[in-house]
C-alpha positions, 0 to 999 in steps of 0.5 A, spaced: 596 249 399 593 251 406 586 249 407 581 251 413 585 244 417 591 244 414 598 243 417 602 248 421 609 250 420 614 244 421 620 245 424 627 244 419 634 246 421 637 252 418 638 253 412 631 253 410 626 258 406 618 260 407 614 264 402 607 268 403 603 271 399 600 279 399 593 281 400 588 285 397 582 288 401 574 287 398 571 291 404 572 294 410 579 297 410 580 302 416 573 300 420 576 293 421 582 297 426 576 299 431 573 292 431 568 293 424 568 287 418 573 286 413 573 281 407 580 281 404 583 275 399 591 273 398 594 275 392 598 271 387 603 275 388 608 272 394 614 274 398 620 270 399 625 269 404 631 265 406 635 263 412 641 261 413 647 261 417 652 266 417 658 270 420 654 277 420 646 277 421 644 282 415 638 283 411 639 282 403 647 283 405 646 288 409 649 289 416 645 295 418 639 293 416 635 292 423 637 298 424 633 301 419 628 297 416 623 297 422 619 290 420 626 286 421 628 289 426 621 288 430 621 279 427 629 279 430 626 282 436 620 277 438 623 271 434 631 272 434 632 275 441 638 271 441 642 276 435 645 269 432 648 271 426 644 270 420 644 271 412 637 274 410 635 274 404 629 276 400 625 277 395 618 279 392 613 280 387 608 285 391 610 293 389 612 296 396 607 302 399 601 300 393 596 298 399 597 290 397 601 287 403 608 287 401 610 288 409 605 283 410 607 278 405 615 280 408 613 279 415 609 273 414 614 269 411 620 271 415 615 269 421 614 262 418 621 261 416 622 264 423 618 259 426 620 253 423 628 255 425 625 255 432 621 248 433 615 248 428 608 253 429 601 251 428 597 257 424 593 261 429 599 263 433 603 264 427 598 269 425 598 272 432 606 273 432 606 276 425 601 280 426 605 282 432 611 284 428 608 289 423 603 292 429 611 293 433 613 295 426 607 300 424 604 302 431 598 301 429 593 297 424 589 291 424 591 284 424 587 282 417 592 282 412 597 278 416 592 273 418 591 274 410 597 271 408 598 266 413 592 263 411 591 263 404 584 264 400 579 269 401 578 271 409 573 274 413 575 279 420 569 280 424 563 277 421 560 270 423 560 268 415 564 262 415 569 257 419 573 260 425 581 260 423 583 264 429 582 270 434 587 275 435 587 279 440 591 286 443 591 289 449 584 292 448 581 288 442 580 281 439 579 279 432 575 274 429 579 270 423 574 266 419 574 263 411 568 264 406 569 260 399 572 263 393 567 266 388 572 264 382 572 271 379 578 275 377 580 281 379 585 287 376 589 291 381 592 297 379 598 301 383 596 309 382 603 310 382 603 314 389 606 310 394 603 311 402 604 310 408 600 305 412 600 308 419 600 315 416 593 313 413 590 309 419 592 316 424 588 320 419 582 316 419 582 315 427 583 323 427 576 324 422 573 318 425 573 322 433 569 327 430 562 327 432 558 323 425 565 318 426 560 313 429 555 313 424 561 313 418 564 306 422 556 303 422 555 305 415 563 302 413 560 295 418 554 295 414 557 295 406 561 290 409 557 285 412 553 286 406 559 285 401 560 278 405 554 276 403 554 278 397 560 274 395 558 268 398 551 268 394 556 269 388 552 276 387 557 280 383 553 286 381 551 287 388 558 286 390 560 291 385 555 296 388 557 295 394 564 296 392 562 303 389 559 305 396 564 303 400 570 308 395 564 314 397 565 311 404 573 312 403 572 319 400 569 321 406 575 319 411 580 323 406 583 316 403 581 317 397 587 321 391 586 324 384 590 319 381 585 313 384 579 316 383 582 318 375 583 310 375 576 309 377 573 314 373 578 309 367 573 302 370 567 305 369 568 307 361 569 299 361 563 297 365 568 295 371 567 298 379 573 300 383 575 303 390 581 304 394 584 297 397 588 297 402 590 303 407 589 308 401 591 316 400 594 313 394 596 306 393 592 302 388 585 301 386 582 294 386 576 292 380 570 287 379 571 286 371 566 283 366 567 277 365 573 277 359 574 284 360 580 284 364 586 285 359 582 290 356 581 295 363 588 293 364 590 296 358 586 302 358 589 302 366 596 302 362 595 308 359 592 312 365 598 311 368 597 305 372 601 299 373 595 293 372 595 287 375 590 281 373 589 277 378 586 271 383 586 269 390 591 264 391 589 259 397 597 258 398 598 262 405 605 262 409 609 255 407 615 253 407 620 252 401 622 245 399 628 248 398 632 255 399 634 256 392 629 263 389 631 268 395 637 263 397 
């Protein structure tokens, strides 16, 4: 487990093994890439990758696999400079473009495994180089879901709730990384079915958020999400649901949201459940604050919407290596 002291990766020789979890995103999305707050959790579902040495440096016996999966060709270029021939294997449980970290969870197990061939890492400059990765990767973005998964547990970006993690920074800004506890609720994730492209939706948001009432859009983003924080910290769960409700309105206001997801939306509230958009939006997944013991009942009903439902939890595990390389081996 990873708690706010917890170790960082140890060195270990080749062949070794990491895994990291995805991420799902309560408050903050978009905002948080020009410097508002942000509250996000790591899910239970994980990524995990497999290092080992071989005669040809392939991805999932690939050899082409730099050349056309942008994420291992920008984690070969910070950490693997030197093209030594490996075997990458990997595997995972977080859907790819549903808006839960699946290249997060991707980039930061490969780093972790990366770093543990490399002579061992602490936490915070993990964090920085797989952030730097999917930023290379993506152009664009925020460091919040790759801080996610390397951190575990329910994490806070530029909000002074909680105890400092980490700062990352870029070229031209600097987010603060801190941990609030977990308010022990279950959540139901519910994959639209639409996949979508992060840097696409980021791009689209930066265009709206440049028009004139774009400042006054990003306070009331920063406003919901401090109050969001707050809320969960007390364990309020009906203010959080709430907020949770005025920041979809938000998301719909930037052009995020999609008819699949607000139909998924329209399906939580029948059963007394709020939702919004998690994750880059324009399709992707919606995340729902259940009543309690009702979450196999909304995802049932999620099911017949079309949706791919996910009763989960917040896992406290971040980035960590294997004792093994055997699941992606």
């Amino acid at each position: 487990m990873t708690d706010d002291d917890s170790p960082g990766i140890p060195a270990r020789a080749l062949p070794t093994s990491a895994r990291a979890p995805g991420k799902c995103i309560v408050f903050g999305e978009h905002a948080v890439v020009h410097g508002g707050p942000e509250l996000l959790f790591a899910l239970d579902l994980e990524t995990q990758v497999a290092l080992r040495p071989n005669p040809r440096l392939q991805l999932n016996g690939d050899p082409e696999a730099p050349r056309h999966n942008r994420y291992f060709a920008a984690a070969l270029d910070i950490w693997w400079p030197s093209g030594e021939p490996l075997e990458v294997r990997s595997v995972s449980r977080v859907p790819r473009a549903a808006g839960l970290g699946s290249s997060a969870a991707f980039v930061s197990a490969l780093s972790a495994a990366f770093a543990a061939a490399t002579g061992g890492i602490d936490r915070p400059r993990l964090a920085a180089r797989a952030f730097s990765v999917e930023r290379q990767a993506q152009g664009v973005g925020s460091p919040g879901d790759t801080s996610a998964s390397v951190a575990g547990g329910f994490v806070t970006i530029n909000d002074p709730a909680g105890e400092l993690l980490w700062t990352v920074r870029d070229d031209t800004r600097s987010w603060s990384v801190r941990r609030i506890p977990d308010p022990g609720w279950a959540w139901v994730v519910a994959y639209s079915g639409i996949p979508r492209s992060t840097a696409d939706a980021v791009r689209a948001v930066t265009e709206r958020l440049a028009r004139p009432d774009g400042p006054t859009l990003l306070d009331e983003f920063a406003s919901v999400a401090h109050q969001g924080i707050a809320a969960v910290q007390r364990e309020d769960i009906e203010d959080v649901r709430t907020l949770m409700e005025r920041n979809q309105t938000l998301l719909r206001d930037v052009g995020v949201s999609h008819p699949q997801i607000e139909r998924l939306l329209t399906v939580g509230r029948e059963v007394g459940a709020s939702g919004k958009v998690t994750g880059a939006g324009a399709g992707g997944s919606a995340l729902f604050l259940p009543a309690l013991g009702r979450e196999i009942e909304l995802s049932r009903r999620l099911a017949r919407a079309g949706a791919v439902p996910f009763v989960v939890r917040p896992s406290r595990r971040g980035a960590e290596l294997v004792d093994r390389p055997s699941a992606a081996a």
